[in-house]
PyMOL commands that place a pseudoatom at each C-alpha (Angstrom):
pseudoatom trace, name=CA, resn=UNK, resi=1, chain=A, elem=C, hetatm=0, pos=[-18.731, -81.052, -19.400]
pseudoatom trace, name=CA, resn=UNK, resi=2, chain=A, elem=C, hetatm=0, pos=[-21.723, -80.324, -21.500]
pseudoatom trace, name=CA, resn=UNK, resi=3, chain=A, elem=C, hetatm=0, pos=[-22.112, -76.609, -22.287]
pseudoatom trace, name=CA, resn=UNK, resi=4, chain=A, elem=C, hetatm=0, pos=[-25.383, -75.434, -23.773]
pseudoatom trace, name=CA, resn=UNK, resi=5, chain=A, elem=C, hetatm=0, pos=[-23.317, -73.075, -26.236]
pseudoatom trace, name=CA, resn=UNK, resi=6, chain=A, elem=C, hetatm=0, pos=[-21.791, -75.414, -27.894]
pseudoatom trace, name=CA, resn=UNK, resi=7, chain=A, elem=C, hetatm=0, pos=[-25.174, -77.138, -29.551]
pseudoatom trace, name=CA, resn=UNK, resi=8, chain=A, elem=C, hetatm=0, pos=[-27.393, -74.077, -29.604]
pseudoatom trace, name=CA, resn=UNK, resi=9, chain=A, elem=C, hetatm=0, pos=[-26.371, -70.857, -31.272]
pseudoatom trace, name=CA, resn=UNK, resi=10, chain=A, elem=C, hetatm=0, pos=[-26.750, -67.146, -29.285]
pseudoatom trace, name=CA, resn=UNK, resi=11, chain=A, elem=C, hetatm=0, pos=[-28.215, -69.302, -26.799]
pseudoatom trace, name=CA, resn=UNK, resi=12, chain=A, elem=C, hetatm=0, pos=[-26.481, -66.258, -24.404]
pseudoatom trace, name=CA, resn=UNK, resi=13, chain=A, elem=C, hetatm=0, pos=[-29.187, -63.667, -26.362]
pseudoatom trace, name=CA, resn=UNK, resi=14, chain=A, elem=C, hetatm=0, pos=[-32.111, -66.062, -25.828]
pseudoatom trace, name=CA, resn=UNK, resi=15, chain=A, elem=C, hetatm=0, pos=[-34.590, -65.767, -22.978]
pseudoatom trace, name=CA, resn=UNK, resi=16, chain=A, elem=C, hetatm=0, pos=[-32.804, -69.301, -21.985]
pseudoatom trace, name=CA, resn=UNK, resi=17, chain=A, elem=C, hetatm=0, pos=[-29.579, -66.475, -21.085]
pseudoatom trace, name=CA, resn=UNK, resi=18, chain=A, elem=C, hetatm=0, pos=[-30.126, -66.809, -17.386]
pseudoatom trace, name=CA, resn=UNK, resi=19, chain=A, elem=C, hetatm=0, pos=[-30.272, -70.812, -17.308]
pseudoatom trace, name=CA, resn=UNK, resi=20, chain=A, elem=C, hetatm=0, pos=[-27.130, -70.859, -19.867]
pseudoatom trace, name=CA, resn=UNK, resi=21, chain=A, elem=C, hetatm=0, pos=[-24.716, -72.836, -17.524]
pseudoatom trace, name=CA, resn=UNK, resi=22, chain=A, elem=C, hetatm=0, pos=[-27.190, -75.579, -16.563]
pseudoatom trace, name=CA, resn=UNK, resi=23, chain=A, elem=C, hetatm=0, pos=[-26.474, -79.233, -17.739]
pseudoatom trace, name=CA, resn=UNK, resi=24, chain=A, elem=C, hetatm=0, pos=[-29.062, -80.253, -20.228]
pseudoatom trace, name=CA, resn=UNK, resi=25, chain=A, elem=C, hetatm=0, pos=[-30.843, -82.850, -17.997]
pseudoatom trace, name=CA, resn=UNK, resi=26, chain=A, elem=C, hetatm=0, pos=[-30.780, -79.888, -15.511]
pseudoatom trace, name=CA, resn=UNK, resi=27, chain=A, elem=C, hetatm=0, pos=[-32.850, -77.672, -17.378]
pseudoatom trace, name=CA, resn=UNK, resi=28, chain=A, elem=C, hetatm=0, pos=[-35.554, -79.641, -17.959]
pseudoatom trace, name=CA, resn=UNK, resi=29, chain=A, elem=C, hetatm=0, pos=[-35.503, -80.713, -14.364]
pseudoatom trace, name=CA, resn=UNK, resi=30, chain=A, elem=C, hetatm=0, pos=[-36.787, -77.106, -13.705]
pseudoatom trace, name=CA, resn=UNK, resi=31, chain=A, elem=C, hetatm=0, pos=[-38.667, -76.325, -16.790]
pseudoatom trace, name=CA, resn=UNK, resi=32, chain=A, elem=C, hetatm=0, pos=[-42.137, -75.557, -15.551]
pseudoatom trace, name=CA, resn=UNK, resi=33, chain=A, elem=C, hetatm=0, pos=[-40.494, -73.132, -12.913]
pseudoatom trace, name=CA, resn=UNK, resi=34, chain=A, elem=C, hetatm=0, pos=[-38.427, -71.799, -15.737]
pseudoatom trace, name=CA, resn=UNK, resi=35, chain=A, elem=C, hetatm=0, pos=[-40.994, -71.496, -18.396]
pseudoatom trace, name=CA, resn=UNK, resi=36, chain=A, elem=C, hetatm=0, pos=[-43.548, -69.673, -15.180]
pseudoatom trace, name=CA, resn=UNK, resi=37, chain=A, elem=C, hetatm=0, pos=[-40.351, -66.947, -15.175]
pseudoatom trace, name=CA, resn=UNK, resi=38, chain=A, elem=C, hetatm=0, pos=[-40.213, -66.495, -18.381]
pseudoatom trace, name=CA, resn=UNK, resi=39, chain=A, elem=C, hetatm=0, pos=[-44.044, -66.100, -18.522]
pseudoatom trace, name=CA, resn=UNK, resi=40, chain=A, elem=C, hetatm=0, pos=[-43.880, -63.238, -15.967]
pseudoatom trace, name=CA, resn=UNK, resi=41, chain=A, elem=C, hetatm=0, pos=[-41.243, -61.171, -17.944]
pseudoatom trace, name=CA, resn=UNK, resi=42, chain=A, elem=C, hetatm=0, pos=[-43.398, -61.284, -21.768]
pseudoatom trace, name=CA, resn=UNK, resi=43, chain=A, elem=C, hetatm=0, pos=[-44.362, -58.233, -23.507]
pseudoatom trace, name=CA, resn=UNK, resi=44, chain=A, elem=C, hetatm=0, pos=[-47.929, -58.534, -22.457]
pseudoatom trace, name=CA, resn=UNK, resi=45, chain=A, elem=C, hetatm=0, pos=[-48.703, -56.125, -25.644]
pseudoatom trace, name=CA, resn=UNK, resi=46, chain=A, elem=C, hetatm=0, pos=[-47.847, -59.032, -27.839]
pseudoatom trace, name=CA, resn=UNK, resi=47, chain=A, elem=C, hetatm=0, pos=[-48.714, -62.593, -26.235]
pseudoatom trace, name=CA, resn=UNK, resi=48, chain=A, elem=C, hetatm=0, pos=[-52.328, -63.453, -25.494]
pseudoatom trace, name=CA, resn=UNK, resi=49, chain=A, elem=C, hetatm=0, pos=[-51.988, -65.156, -21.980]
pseudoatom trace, name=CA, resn=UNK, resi=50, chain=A, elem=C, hetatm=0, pos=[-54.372, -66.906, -19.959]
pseudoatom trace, name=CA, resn=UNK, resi=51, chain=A, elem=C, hetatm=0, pos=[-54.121, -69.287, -16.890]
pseudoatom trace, name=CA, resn=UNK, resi=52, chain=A, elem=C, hetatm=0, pos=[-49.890, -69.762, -17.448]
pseudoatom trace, name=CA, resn=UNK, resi=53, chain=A, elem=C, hetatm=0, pos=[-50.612, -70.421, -21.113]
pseudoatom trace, name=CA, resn=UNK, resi=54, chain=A, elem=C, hetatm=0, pos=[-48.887, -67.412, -23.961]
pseudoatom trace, name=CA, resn=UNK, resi=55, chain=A, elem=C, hetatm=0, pos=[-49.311, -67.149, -27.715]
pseudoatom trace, name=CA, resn=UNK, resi=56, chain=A, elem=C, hetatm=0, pos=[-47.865, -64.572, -29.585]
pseudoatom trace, name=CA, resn=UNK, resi=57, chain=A, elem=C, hetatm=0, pos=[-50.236, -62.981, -31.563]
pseudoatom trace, name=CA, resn=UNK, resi=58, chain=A, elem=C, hetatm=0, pos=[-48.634, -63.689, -34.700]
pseudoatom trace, name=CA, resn=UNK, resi=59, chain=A, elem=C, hetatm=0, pos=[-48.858, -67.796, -33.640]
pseudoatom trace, name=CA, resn=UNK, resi=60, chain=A, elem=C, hetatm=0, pos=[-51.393, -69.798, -35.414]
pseudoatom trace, name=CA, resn=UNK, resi=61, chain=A, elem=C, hetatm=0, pos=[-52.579, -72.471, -33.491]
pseudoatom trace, name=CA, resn=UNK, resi=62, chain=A, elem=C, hetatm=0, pos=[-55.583, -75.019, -34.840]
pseudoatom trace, name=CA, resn=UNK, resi=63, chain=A, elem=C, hetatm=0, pos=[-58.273, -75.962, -32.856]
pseudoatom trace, name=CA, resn=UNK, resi=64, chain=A, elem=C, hetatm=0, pos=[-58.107, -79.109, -31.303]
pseudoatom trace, name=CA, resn=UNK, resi=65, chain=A, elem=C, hetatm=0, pos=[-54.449, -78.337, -30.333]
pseudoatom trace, name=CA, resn=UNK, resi=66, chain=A, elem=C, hetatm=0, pos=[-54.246, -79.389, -26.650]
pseudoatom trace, name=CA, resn=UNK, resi=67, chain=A, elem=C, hetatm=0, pos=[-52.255, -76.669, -24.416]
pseudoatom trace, name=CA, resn=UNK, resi=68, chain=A, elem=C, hetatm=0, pos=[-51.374, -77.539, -20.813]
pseudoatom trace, name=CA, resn=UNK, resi=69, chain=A, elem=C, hetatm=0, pos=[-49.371, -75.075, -18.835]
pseudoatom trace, name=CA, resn=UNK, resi=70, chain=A, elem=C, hetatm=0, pos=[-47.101, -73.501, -17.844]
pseudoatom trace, name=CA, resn=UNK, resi=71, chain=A, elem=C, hetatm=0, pos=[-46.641, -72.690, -21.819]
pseudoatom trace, name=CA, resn=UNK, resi=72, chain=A, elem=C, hetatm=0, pos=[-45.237, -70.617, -23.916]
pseudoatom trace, name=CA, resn=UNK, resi=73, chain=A, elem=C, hetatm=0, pos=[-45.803, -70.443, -27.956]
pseudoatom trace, name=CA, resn=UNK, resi=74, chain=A, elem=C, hetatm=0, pos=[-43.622, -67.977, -29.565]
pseudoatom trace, name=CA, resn=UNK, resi=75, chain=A, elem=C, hetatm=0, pos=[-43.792, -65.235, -32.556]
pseudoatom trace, name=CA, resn=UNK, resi=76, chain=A, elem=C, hetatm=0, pos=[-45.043, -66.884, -36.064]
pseudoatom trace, name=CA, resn=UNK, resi=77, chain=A, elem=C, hetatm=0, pos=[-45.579, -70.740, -34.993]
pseudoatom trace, name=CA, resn=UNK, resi=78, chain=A, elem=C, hetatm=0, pos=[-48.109, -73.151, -36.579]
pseudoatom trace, name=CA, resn=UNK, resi=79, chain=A, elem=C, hetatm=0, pos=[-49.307, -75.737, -33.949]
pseudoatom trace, name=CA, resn=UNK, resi=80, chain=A, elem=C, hetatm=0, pos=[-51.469, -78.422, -35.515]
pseudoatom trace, name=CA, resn=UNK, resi=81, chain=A, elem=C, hetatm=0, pos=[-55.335, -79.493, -34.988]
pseudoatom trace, name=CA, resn=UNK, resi=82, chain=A, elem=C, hetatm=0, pos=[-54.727, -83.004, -32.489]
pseudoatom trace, name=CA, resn=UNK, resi=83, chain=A, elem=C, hetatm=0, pos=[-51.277, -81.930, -31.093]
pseudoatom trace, name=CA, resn=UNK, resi=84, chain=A, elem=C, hetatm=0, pos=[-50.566, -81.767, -27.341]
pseudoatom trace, name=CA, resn=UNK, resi=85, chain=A, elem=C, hetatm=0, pos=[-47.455, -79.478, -25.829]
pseudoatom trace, name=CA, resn=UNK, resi=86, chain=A, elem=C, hetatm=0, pos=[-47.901, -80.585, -21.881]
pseudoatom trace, name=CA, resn=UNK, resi=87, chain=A, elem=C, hetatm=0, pos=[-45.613, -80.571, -18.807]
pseudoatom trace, name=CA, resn=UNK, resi=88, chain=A, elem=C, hetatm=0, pos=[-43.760, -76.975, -19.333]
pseudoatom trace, name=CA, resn=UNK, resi=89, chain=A, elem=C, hetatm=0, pos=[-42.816, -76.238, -23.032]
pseudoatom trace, name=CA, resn=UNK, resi=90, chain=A, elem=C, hetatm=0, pos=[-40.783, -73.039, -24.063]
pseudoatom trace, name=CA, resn=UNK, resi=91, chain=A, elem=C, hetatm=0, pos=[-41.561, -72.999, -28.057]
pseudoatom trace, name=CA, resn=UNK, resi=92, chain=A, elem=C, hetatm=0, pos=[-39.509, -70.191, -30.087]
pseudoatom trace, name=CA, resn=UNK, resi=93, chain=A, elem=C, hetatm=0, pos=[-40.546, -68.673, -32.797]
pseudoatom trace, name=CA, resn=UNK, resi=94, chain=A, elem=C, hetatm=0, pos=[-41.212, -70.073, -36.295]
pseudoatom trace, name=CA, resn=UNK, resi=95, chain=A, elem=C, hetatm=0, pos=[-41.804, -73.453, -34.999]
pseudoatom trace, name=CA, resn=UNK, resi=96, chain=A, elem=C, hetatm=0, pos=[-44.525, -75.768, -36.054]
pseudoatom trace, name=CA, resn=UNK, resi=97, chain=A, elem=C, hetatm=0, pos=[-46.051, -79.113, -34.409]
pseudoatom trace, name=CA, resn=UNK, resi=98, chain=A, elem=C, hetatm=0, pos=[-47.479, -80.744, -36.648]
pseudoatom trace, name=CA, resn=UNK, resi=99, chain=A, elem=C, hetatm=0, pos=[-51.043, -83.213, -35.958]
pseudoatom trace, name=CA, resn=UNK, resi=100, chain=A, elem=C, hetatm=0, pos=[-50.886, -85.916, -33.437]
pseudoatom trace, name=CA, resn=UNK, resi=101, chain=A, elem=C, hetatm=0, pos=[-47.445, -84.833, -32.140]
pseudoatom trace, name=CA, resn=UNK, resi=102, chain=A, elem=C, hetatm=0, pos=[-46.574, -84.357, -28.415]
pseudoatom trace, name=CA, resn=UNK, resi=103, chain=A, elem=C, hetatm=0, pos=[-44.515, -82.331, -26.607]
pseudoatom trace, name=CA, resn=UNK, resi=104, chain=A, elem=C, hetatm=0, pos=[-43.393, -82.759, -22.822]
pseudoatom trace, name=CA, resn=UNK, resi=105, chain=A, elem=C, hetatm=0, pos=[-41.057, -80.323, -21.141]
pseudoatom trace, name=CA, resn=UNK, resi=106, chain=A, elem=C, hetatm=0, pos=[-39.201, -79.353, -23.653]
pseudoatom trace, name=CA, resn=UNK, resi=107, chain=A, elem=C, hetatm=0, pos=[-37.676, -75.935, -25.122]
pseudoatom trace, name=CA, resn=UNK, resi=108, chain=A, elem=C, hetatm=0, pos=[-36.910, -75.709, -28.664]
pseudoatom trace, name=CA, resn=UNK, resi=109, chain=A, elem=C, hetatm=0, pos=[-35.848, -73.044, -30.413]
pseudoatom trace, name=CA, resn=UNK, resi=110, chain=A, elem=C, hetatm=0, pos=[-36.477, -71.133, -33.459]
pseudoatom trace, name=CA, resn=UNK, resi=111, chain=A, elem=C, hetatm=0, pos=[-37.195, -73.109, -36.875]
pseudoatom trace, name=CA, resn=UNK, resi=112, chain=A, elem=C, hetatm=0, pos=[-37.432, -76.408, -35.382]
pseudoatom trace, name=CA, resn=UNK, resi=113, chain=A, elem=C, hetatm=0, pos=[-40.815, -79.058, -36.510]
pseudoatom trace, name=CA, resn=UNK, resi=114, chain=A, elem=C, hetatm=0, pos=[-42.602, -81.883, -35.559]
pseudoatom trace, name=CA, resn=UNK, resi=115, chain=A, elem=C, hetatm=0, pos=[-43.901, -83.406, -38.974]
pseudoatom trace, name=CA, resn=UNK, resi=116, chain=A, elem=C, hetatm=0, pos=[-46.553, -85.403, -37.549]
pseudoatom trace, name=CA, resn=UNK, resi=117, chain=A, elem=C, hetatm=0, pos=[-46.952, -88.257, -34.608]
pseudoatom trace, name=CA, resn=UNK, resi=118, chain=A, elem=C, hetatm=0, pos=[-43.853, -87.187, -33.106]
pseudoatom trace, name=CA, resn=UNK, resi=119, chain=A, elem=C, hetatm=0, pos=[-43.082, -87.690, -29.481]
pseudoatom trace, name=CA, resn=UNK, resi=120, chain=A, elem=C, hetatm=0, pos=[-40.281, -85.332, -27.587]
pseudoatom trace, name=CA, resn=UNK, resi=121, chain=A, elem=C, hetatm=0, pos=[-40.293, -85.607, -24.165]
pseudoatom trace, name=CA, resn=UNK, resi=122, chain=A, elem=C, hetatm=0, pos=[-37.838, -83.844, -21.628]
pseudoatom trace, name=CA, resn=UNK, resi=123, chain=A, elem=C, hetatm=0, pos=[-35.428, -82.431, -24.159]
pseudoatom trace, name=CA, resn=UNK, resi=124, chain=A, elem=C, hetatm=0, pos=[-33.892, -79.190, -25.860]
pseudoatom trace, name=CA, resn=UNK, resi=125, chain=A, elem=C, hetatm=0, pos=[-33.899, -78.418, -29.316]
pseudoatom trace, name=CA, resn=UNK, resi=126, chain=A, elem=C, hetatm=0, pos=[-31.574, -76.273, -30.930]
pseudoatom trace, name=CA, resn=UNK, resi=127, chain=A, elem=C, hetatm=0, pos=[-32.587, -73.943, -34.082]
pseudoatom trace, name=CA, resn=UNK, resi=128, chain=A, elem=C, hetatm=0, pos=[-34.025, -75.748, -36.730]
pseudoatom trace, name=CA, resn=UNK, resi=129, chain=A, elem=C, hetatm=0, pos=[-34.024, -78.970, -35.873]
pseudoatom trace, name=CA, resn=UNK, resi=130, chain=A, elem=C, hetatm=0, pos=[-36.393, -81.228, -37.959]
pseudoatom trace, name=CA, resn=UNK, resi=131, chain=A, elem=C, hetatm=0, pos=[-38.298, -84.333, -36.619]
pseudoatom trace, name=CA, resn=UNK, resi=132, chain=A, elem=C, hetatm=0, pos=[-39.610, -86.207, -39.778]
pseudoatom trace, name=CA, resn=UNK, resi=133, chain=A, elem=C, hetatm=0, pos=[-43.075, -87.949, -39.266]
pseudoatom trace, name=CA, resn=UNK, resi=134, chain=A, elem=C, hetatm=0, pos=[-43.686, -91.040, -36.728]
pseudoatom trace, name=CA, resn=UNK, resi=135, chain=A, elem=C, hetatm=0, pos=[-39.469, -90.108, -34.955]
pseudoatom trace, name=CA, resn=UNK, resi=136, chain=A, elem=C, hetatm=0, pos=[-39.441, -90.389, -31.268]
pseudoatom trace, name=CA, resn=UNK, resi=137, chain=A, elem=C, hetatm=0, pos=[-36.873, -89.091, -28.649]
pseudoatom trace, name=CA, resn=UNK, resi=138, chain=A, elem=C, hetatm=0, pos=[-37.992, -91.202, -25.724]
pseudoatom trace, name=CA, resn=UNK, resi=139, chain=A, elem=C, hetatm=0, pos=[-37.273, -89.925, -22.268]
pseudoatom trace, name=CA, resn=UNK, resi=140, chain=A, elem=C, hetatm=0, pos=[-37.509, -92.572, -19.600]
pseudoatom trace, name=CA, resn=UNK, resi=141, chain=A, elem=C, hetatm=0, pos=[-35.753, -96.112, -19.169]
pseudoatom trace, name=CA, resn=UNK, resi=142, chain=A, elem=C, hetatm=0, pos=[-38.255, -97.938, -19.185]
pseudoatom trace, name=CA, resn=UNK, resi=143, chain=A, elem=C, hetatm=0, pos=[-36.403, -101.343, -19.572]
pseudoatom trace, name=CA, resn=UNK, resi=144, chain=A, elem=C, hetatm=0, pos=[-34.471, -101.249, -16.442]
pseudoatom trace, name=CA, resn=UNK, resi=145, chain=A, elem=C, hetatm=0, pos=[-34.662, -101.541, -12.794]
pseudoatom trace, name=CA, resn=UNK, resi=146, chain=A, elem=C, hetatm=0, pos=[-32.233, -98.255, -12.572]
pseudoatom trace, name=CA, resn=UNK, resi=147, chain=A, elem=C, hetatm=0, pos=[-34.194, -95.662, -13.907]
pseudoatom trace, name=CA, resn=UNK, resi=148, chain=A, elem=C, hetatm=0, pos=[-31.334, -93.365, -14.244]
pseudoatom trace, name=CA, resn=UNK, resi=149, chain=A, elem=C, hetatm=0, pos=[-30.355, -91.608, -17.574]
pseudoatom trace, name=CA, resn=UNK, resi=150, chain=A, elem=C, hetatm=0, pos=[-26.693, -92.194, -18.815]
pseudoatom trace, name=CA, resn=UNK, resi=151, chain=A, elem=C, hetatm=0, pos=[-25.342, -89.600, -20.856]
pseudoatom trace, name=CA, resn=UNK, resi=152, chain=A, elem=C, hetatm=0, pos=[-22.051, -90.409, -22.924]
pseudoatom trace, name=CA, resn=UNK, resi=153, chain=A, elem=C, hetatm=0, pos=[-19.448, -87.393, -22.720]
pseudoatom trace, name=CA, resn=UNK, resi=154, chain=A, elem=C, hetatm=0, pos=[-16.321, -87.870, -25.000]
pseudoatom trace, name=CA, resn=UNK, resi=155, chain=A, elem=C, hetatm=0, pos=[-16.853, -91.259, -24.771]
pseudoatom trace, name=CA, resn=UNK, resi=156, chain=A, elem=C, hetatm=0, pos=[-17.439, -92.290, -21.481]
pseudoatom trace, name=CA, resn=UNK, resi=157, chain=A, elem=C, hetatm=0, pos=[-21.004, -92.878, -19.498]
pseudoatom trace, name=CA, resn=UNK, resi=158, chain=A, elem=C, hetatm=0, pos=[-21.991, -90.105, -16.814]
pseudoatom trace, name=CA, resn=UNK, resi=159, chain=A, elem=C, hetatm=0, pos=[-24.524, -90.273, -14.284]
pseudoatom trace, name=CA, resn=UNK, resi=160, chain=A, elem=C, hetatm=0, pos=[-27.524, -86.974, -15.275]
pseudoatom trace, name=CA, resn=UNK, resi=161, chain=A, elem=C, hetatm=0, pos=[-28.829, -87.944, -11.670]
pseudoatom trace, name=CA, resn=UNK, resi=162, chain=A, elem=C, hetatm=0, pos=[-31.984, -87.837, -13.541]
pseudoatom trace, name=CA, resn=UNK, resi=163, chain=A, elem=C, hetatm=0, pos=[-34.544, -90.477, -14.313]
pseudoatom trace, name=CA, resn=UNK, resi=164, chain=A, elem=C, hetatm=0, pos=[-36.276, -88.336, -17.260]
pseudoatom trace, name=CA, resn=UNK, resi=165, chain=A, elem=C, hetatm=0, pos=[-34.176, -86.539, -20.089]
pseudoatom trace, name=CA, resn=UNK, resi=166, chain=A, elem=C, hetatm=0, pos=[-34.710, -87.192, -23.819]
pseudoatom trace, name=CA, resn=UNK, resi=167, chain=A, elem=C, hetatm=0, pos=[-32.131, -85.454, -25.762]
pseudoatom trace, name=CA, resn=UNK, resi=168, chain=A, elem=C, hetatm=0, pos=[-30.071, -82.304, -26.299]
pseudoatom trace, name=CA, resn=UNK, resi=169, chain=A, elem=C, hetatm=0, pos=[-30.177, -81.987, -30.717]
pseudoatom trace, name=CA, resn=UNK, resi=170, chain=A, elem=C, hetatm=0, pos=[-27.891, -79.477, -31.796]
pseudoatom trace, name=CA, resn=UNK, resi=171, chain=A, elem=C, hetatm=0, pos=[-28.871, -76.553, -34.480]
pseudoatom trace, name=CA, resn=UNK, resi=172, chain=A, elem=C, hetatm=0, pos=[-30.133, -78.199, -37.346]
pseudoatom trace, name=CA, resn=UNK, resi=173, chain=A, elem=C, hetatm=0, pos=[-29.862, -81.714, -36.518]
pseudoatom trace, name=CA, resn=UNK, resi=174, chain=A, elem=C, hetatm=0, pos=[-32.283, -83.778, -38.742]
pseudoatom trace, name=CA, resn=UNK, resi=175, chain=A, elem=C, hetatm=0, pos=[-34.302, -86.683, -37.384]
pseudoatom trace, name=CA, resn=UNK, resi=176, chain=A, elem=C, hetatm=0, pos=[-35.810, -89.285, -40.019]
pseudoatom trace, name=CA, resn=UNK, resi=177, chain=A, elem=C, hetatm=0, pos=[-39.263, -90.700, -39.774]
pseudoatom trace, name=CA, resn=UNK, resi=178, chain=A, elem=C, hetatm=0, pos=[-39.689, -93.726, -37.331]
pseudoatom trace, name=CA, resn=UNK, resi=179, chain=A, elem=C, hetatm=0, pos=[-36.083, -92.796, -35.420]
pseudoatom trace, name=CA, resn=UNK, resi=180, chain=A, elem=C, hetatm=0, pos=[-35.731, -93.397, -32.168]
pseudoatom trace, name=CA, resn=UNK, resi=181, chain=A, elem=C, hetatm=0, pos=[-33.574, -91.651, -29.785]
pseudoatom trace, name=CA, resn=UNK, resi=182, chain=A, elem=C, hetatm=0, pos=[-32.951, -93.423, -26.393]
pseudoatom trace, name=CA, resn=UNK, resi=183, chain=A, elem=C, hetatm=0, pos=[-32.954, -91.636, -23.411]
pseudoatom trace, name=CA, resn=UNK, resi=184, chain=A, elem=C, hetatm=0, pos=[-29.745, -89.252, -22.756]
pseudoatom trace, name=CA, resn=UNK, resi=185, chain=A, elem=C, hetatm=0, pos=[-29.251, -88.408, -26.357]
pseudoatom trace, name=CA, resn=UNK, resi=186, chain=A, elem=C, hetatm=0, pos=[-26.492, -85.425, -27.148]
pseudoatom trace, name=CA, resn=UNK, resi=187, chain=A, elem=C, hetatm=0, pos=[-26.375, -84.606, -30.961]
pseudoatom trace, name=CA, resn=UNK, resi=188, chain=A, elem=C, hetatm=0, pos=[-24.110, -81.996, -31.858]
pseudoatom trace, name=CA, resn=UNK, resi=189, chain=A, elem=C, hetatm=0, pos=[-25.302, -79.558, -34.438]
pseudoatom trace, name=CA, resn=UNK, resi=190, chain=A, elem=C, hetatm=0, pos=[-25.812, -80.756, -37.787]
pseudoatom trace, name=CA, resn=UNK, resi=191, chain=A, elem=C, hetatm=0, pos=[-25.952, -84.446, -36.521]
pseudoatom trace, name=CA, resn=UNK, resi=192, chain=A, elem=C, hetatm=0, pos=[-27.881, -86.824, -39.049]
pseudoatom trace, name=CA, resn=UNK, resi=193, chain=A, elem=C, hetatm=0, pos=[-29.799, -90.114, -37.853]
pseudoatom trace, name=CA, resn=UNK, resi=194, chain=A, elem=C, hetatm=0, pos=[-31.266, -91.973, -40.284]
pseudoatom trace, name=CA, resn=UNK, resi=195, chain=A, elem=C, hetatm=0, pos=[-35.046, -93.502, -41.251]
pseudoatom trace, name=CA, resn=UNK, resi=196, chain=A, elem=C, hetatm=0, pos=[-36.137, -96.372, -38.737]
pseudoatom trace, name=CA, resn=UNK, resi=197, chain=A, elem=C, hetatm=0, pos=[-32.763, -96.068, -37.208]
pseudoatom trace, name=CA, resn=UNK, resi=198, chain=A, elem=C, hetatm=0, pos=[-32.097, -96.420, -33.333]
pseudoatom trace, name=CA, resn=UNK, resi=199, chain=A, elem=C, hetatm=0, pos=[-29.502, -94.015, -31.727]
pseudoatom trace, name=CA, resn=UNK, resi=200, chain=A, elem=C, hetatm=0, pos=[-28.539, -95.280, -28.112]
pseudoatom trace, name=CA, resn=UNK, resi=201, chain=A, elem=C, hetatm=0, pos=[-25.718, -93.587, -26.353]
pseudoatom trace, name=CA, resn=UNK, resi=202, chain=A, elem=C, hetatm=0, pos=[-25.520, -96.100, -23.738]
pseudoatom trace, name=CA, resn=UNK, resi=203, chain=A, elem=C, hetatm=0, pos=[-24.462, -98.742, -26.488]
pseudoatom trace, name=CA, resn=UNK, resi=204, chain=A, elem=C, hetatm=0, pos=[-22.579, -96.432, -28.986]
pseudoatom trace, name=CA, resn=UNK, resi=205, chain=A, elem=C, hetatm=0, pos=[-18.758, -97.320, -28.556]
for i in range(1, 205): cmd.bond("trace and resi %d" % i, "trace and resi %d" % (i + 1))
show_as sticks, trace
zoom trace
């Protein structure tokens, strides 16, 4: 069983509390209907909201940043001129996006980055997580006829009943530039993978 608690630190005093016991894969499944209840229960004195889309006041974001909703862009985040956070994104605060990355229906948590032409899609990122420039965590098998995610749980490849799910990366995992992360990717916390490396759970042994 994967347990959200065990990759992502006081996940239990996070706005995340209520969806705590979900699978990874699971989460995401639901994020725009999650992020559109979070949404409705924000301090309104310190988010600037409009049509599903929050930034907290303190948030910096560039212009040319592209914002889809539902969205939400926590306390102290940089998001970079060129970027694009689409498909319902929870971002926590002090996070920062850097130019030409993209981010689809994902929640990351506090401290994590995006260098630059980064793509996450479908995925949760624990607290300060670090994507160096040009890494991808790719969501969706293309390859194959069965477009259903395996995830590999002490050892052995589970069904996520899912056709879309990236990755769950641990607290302070570290991501080097041009790594790629097949679809159904569980890092615990402080998991390293290398420059131009290619982490596949479905062929790890």
């Amino acid at each position: 069983m994967i347990r959200l608690t065990d990759y992502i630190a006081n996940l239990a005093q996070s706005p995340l509390a209520p969806w705590a016991g979900l699978a990874p894969w699971a989460l995401v499944a639901q994020a725009p209907a999650v992020v559109r209840q979070m949404l409705a229960e924000l301090p309104v004195d310190e988010y600037s909201a409009k049509d599903e889309v929050a930034i907290h006041r303190t948030a910096i974001v560039e212009p040319g940043a592209l914002l889809k909703p539902p969205l939400i862009i926590g306390a102290h985040c940089f998001i970079a001129s060129g970027s694009l956070l689409r498909g319902g994104c929870w971002v926590d605060e002090h996070c920062i996006i850097g130019p030409g990355a993209e981010l689809k229906t994902t929640f990351m948590f506090s401290g994590s980055k995006l260098a630059h032409f980064n793509f996450v899609g479908d995925s949760v990122l624990g607290h300060g997580v670090n994507l160096e420039a040009g890494s991808i965590v790719a969501n969706y098998r293309n390859e194959r006829d069965d477009k259903e995610v395996l995830v590999r749980v002490d050892g052995v490849l589970q069904r996520s009943g899912c056709d879309k799910f990236g990755a769950l990366l641990g607290d302070q995992c570290r991501i080097g530039a041009n790594a790629v992360l097949a679809p159904g990717a569980l890092l615990v916390p402080g998991s390293v993978v290398g420059r131009g490396h290619v982490f596949d759970a479905e062929a790890s042994v």
